[in-house]
N, C-alpha and C positions, 0 to 999 in steps of 0.2 A: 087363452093366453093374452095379455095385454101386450099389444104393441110398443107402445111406451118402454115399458120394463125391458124388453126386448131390445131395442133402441140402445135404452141407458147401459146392458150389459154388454153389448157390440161396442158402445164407443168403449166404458171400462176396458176391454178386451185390447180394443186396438190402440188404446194410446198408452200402456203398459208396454204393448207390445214395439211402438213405436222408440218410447223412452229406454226402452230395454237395449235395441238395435244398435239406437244412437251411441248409447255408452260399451257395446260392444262392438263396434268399429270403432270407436275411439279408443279402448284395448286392445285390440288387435293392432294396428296401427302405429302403438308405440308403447307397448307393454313395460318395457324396461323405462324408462321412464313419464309415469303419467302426470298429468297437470293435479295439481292439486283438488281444484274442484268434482276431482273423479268422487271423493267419498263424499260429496255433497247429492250426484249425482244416484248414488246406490243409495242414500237415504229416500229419494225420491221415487228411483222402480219400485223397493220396499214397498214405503205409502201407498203408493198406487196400487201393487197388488193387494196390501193388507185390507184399501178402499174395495175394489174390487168382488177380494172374497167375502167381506161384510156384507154386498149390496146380493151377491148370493146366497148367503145364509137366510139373510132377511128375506128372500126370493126362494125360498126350495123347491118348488114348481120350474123353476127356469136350469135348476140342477139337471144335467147330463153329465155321462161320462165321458165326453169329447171333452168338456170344459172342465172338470174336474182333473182330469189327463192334462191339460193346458199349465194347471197353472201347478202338477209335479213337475211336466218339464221347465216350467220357469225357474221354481223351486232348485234345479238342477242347475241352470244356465248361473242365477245369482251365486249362488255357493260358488263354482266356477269364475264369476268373476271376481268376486271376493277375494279366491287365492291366488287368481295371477294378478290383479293387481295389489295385495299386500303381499305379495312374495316378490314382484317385479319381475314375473318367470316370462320369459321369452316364448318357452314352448308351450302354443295356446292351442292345441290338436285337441285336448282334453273339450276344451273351451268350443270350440271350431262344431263337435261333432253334437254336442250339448245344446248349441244354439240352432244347430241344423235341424233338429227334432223337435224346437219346441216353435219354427218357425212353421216346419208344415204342421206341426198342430194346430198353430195357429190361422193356417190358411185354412186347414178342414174349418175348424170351430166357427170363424169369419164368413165362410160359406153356408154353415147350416142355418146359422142367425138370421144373417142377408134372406135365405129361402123363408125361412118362418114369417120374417116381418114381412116379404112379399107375399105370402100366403093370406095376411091379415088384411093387405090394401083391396 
């Protein structure tokens, strides 16, 4: 396995993951009304995952099913945020338990990376 690749899928992983957070405490936060630049923001996790799963496709050797799992439960958390911020819904428990799943995914997935690339040094 190329270190490198490994590398480049970790940071994909976590700055998706970071951008995702971001814009999920900031729905949370003030659900009923968000700042405008929120659907600038979801254009952006988008990209990033759409970047992401491209650089896995291209990569099918770096495919597991921790990371494949990652990025359903993303897939879950955006929908999610999608309808409470275009519905302006208040109650984000939907949201809450949605993000909560795809955060420890993220911690496993974060964790196995980190071991492999130290495997390689």
């Amino acid at each position: 396995m190329d270190k490198y690749r490994l590398i480049e899928l970790l940071n994909n992983c976590t700055e998706l993951f970071h951008k995702t957070n971001s814009l999920y405490q900031e729905t949370v936060n003030n659900p009923k009304n968000p700042s405008p630049i929120v659907s600038v923001y979801l254009s952006e996790i988008y990209t990033l995952s759409e970047k992401a799963k491209l650089f896995l496709a291209m990569n099918e050797e770096l495919a597991h099913y921790e990371i494949t799992s990652l990025f359903n439960f993303w897939n879950d958390v955006y929908f999610e945020l999608k309808e409470v911020i275009g519905q302006r819904d208040r109650n984000t428990s939907w949201l809450y338990s949605k993000f909560e799943n795809y955060k420890r995914q993220h911690e496993i997935v974060e964790r196995m990376l980190k071991d492999q690339i130290q495997q390689l040094n």
